[in-house]
Z-matrix of the N, CA and C atoms (Angstrom, degrees):
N
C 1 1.449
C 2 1.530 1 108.21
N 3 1.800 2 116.84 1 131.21
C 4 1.209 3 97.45 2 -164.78
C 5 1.764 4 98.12 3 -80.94
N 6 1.444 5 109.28 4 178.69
C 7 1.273 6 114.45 5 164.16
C 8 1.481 7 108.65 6 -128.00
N 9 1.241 8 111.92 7 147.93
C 10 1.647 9 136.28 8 -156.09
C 11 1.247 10 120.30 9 -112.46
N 12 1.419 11 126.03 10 98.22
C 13 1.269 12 103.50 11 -156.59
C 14 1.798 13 100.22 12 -126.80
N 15 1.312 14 126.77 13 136.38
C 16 1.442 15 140.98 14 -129.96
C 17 2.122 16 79.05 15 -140.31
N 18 1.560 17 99.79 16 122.76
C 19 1.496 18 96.44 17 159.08
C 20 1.721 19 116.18 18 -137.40
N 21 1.227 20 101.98 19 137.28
C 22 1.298 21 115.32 20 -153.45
C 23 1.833 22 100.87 21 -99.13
N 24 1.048 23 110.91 22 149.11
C 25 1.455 24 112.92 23 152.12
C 26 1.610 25 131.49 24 -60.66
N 27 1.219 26 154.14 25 -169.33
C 28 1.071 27 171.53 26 141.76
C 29 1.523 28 94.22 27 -37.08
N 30 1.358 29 104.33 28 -79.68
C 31 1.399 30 130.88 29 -159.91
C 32 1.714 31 103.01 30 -63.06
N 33 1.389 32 88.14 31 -62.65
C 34 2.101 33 88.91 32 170.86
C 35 1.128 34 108.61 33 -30.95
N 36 1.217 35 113.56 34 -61.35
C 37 1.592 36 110.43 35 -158.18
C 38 1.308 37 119.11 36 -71.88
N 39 1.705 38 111.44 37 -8.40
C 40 1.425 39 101.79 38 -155.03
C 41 1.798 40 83.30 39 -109.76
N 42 1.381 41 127.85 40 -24.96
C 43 1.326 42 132.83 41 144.32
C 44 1.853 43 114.65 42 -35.08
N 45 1.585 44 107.60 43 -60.23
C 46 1.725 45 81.40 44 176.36
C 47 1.082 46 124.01 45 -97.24
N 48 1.411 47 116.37 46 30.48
C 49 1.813 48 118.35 47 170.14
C 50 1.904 49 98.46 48 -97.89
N 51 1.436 50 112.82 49 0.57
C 52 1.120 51 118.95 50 -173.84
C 53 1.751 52 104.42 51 -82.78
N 54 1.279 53 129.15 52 -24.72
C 55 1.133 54 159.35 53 141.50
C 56 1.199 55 161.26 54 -145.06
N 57 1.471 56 96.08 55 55.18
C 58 1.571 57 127.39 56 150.99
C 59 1.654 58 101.43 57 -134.72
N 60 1.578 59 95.16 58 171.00
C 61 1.546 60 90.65 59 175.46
C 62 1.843 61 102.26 60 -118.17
N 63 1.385 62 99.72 61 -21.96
C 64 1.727 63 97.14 62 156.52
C 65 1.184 64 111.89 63 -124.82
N 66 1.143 65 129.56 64 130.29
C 67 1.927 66 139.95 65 -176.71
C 68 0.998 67 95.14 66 -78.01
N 69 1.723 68 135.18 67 -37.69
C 70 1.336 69 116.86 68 -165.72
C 71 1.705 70 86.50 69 -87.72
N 72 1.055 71 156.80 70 -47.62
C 73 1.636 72 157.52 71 -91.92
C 74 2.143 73 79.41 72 -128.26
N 75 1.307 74 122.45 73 -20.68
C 76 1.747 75 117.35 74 -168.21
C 77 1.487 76 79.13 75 -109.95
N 78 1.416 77 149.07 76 -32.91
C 79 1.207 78 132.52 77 -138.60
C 80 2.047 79 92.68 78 -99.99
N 81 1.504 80 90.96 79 -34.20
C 82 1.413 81 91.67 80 -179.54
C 83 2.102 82 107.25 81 -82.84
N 84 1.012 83 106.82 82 -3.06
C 85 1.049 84 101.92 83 160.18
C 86 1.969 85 135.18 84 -105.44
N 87 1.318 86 86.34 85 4.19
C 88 1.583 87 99.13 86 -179.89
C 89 1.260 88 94.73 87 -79.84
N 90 1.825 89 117.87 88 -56.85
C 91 1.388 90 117.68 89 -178.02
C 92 0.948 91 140.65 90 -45.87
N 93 1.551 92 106.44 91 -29.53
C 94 1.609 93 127.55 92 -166.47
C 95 1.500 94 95.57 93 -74.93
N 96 1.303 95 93.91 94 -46.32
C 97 1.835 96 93.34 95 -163.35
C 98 1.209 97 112.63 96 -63.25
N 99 0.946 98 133.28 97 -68.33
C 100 1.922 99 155.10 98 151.14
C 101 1.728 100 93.82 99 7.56
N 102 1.926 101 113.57 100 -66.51
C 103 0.968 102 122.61 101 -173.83
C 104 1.635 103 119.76 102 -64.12
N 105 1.192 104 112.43 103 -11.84
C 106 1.265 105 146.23 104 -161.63
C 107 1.861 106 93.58 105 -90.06
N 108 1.336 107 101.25 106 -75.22
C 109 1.753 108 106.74 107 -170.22
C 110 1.420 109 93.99 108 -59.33
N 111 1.472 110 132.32 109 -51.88
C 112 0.878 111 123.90 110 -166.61
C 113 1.509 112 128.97 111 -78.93
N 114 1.013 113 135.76 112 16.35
C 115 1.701 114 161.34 113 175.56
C 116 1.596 115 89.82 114 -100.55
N 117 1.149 116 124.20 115 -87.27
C 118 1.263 117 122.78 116 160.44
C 119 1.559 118 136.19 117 -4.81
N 120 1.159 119 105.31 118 -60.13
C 121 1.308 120 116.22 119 152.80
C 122 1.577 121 133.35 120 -39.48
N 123 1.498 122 97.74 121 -47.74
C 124 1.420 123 113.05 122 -170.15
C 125 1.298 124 102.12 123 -88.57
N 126 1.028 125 112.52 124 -17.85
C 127 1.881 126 94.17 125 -167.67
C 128 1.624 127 79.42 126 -107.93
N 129 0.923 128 126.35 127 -8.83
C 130 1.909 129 113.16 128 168.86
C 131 1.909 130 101.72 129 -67.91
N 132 1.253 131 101.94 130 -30.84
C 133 1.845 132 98.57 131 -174.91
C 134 1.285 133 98.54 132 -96.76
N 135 1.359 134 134.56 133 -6.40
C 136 1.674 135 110.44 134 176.17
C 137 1.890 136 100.98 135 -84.39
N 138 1.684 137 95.90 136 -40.76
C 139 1.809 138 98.02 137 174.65
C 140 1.389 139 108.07 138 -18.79
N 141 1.191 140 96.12 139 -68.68
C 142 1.597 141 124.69 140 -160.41
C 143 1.403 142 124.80 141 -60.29
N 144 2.062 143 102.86 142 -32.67
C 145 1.733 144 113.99 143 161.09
C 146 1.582 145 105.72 144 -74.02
N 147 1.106 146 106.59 145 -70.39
C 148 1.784 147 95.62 146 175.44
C 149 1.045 148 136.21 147 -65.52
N 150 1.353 149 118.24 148 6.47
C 151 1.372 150 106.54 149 145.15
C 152 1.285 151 126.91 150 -101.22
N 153 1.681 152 125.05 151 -7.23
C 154 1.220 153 124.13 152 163.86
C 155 1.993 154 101.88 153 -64.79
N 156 1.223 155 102.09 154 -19.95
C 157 1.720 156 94.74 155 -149.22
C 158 1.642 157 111.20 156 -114.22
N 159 1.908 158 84.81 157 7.95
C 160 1.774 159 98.66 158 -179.21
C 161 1.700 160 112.84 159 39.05
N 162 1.692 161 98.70 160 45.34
C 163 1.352 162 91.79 161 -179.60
C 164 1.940 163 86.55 162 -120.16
N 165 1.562 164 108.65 163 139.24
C 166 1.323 165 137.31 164 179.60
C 167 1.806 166 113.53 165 -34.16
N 168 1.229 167 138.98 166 113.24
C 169 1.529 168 139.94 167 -161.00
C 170 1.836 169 80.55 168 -104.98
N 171 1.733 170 102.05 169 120.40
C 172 1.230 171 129.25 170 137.05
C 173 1.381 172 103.43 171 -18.04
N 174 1.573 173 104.95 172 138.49
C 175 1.754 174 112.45 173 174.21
C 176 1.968 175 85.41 174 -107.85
N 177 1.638 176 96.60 175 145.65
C 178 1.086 177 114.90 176 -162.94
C 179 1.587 178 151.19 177 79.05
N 180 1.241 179 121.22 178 148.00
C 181 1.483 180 91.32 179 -163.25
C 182 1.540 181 122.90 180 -82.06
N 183 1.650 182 116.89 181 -17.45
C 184 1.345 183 122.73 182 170.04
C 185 1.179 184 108.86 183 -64.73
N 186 1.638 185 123.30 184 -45.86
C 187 1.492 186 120.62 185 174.81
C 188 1.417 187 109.37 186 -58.31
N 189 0.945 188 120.22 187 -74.29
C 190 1.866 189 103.35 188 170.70
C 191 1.219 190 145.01 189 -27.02
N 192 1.662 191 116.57 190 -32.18
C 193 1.115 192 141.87 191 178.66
C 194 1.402 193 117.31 192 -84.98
N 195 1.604 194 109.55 193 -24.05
C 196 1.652 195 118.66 194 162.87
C 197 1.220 196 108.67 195 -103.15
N 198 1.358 197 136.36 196 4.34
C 199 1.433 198 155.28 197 166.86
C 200 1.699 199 103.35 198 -77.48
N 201 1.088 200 119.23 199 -46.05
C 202 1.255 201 135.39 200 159.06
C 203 1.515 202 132.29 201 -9.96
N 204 1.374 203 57.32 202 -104.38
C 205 2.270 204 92.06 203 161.17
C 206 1.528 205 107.66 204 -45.75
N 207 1.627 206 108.56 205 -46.01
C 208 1.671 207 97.09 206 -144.14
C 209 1.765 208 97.77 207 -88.72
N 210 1.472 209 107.07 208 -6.52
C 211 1.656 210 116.46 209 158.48
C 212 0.990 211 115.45 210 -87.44
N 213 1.425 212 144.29 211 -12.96
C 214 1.084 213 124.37 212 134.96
C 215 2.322 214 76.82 213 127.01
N 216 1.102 215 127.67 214 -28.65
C 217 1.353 216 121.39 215 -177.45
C 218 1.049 217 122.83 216 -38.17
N 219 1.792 218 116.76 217 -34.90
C 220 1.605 219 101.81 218 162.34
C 221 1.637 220 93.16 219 -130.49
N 222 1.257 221 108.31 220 -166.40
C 223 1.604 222 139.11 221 -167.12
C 224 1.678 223 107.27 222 -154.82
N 225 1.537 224 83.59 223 160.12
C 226 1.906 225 91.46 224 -178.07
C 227 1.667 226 83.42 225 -89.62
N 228 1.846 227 94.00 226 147.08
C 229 1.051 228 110.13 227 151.41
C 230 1.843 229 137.88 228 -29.38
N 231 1.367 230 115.53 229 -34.25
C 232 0.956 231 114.93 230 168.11
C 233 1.730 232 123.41 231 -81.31
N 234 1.055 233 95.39 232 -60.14
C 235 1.570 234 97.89 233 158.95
C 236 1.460 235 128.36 234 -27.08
N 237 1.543 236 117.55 235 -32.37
C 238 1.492 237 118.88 236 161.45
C 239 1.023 238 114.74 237 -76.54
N 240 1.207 239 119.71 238 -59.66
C 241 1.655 240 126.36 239 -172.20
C 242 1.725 241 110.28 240 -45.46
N 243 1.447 242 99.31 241 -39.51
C 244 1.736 243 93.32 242 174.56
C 245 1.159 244 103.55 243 -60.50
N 246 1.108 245 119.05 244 -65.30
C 247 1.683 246 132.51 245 -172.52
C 248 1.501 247 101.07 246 -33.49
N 249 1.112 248 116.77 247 -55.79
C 250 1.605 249 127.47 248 -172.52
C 251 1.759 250 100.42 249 -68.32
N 252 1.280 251 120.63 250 -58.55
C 253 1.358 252 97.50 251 164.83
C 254 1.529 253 133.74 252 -70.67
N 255 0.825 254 131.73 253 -3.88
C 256 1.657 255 166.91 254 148.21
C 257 2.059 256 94.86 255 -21.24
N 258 1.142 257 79.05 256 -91.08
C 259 1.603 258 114.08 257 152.14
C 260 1.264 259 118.86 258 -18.71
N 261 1.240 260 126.60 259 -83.42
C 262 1.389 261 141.06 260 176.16
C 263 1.340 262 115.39 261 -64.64
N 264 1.266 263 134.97 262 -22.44
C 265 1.609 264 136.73 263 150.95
C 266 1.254 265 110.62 264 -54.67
N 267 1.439 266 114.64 265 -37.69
C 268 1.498 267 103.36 266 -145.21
C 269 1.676 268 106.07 267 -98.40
N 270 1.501 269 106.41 268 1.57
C 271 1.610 270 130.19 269 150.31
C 272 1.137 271 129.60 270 -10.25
């Protein structure tokens, strides 16, 4: 499991204790969620490939979510952006 590690200034921190009451306890919940919509997301577009493609949906949501990827329906963010600059070099 990776671990995530976020470093704050003096001032940052003393800015989000201004509204939060734990920086780490809101920060680990910004992530979660994000990771949350976005899991969601993905297994909303594999639904949608395998069932256009009557190909078999992974039981579970990690299996789906690496079911995903390994069909190729989504990509990491970085992986596009190269692609996209990829692209734009080759101009």
């Amino acid at each position: 499991m990776p671990n995530i590690t976020v470093s704050l200034t003096d001032t940052e921190n003393k800015s989000m204790e201004f509204v939060a009451v734990s920086v780490q306890d809101w920060s680990d919940n910004v992530i979660k969620n994000r990771a949350r919509i976005a899991k969601n997301e993905i297994i909303a577009k594999l639904v949608t490939h395998c069932n256009e493609n009557s190909i078999a949906i992974a039981t579970g949501e990690d299996a789906q979510v690496t079911q995903a990827f390994d069909l190729g329906v989504v990509d990491t963010l970085a992986n596009v952006q190269a692609a996209l600059d990829a692209e734009r070099d080759a101009e």
